[in-house]
C-alpha positions in Angstrom: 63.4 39.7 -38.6 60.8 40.4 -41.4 60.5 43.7 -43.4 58.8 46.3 -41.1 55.3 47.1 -42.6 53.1 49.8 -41.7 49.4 48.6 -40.9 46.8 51.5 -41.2 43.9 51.4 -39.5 41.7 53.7 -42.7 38.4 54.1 -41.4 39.0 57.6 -40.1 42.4 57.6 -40.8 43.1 61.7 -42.1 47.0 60.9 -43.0 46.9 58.2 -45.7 48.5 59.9 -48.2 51.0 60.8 -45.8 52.0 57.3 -45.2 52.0 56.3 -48.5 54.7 58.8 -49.3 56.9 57.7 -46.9 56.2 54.3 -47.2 57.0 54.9 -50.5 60.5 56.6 -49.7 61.6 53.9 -47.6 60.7 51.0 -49.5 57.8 50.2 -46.9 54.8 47.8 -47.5 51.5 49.2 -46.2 48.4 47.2 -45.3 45.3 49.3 -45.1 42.8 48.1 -43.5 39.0 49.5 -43.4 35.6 47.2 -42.6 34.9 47.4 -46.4 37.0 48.5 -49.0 38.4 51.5 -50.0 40.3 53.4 -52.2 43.8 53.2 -52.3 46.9 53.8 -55.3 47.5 51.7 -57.5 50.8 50.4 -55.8 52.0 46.9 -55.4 53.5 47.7 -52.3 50.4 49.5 -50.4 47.9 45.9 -49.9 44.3 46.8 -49.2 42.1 45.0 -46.8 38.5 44.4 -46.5 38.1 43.1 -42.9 34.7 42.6 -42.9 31.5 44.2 -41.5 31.9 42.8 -37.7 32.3 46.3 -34.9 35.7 45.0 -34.4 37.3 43.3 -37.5 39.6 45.5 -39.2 40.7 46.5 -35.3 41.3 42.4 -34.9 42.3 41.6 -38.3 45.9 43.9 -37.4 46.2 43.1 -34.0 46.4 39.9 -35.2 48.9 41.2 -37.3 51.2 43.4 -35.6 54.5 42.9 -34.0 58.1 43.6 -33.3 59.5 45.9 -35.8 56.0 47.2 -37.4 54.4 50.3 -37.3 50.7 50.7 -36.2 48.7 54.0 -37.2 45.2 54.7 -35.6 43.7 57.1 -33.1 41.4 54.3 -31.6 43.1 53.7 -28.2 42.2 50.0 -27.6 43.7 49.1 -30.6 46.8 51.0 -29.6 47.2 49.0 -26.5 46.6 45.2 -28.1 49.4 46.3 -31.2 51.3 47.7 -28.2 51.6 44.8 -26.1 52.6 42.9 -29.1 55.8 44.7 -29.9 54.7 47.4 -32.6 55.4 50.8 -32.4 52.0 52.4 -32.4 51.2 56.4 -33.9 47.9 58.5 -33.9 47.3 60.2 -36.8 48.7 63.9 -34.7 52.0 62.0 -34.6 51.5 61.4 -30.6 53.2 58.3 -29.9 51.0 54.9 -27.9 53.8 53.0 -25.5 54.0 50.8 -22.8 54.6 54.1 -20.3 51.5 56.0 -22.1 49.1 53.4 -22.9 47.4 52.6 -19.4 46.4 56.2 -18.7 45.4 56.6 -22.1 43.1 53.8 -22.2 41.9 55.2 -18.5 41.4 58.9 -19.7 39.3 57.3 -23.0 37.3 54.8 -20.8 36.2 57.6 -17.8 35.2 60.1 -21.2 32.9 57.0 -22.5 31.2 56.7 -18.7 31.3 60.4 -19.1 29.0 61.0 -22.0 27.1 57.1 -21.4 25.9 59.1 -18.1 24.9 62.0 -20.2 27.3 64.2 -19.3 28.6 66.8 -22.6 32.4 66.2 -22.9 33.0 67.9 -26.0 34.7 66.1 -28.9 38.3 65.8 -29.9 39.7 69.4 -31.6 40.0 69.6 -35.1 43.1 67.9 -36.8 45.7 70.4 -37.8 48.3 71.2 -40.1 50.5 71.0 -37.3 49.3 67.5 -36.7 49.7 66.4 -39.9 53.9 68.2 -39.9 54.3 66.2 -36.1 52.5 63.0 -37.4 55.3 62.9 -40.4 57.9 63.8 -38.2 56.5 61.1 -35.7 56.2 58.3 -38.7 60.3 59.3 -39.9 61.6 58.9 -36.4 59.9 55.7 -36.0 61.0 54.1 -38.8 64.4 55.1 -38.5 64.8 54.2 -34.8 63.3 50.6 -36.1 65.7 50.4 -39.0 68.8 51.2 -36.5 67.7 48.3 -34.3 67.6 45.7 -37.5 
């Protein structure tokens, strides 16, 4: 099996740094990947990826990607259920883990609060993120790594 690499879908992404520090402690490649470029350290290990302008690229460019034994951040729910179906273990940002149990009723939930506001209807937007997300999001990114590495 190939080194597990954690694929970060930037655009929105409010835990970068996060990742790269733990990345970082356990010897973890990252690939972050954005429609254009953006800023990332200067690290050999953390790859940067311009995906393109298209509405979906950088969402296709790591489902593409992703598999058994990877790790998968991003709060956009399709994207959670393609890298899902492929094997990887999938994170949102607030450390809430995407699985094969969750994934259907989250993709439901999102695609009713999309006819939702389409009809006009005010649904409110997500809450602000947290320092509590960002503790349960690192907590969430250390188990998932370590239940990986226990399985290799």
């Amino acid at each position: 099996m190939s080194q597990t690499r954690i694929y970060v879908d930037a655009d929105a992404c409010p835990v970068k740094d996060e990742i790269y520090k733990v990345a970082a402690r356990h010897g973890l490649p990252v690939s972050v990947v954005a429609g254009n470029l953006i800023r990332v350290p200067q690290d050999p290990s953390i790859e940067r990826i311009a995906a393109g302008p298209g509405m979906d690229a950088a969402d296709d460019w790591i489902a593409q990607r992703a598999g058994p034994g990877d790790i998968v951040v991003t709060s956009d729910v399709p994207l959670a259920s393609r890298c899902v179906k492929r094997g990887a273990e999938v994170l949102a940002p607030n450390g809430k883990p995407f699985s094969e149990a969750s994934i259907g009723m989250t993709l439901a939930v999102r695609n009713l609060m999309t006819d939702l506001r389409s009809a006009g209807e005010v649904t409110g937007g997500p809450r602000g993120f947290s320092p509590r997300d960002r503790s349960a999001f690192l907590s969430a990114l250390d188990t998932a790594i370590r239940r990986i590495q226990r399985r290799n």
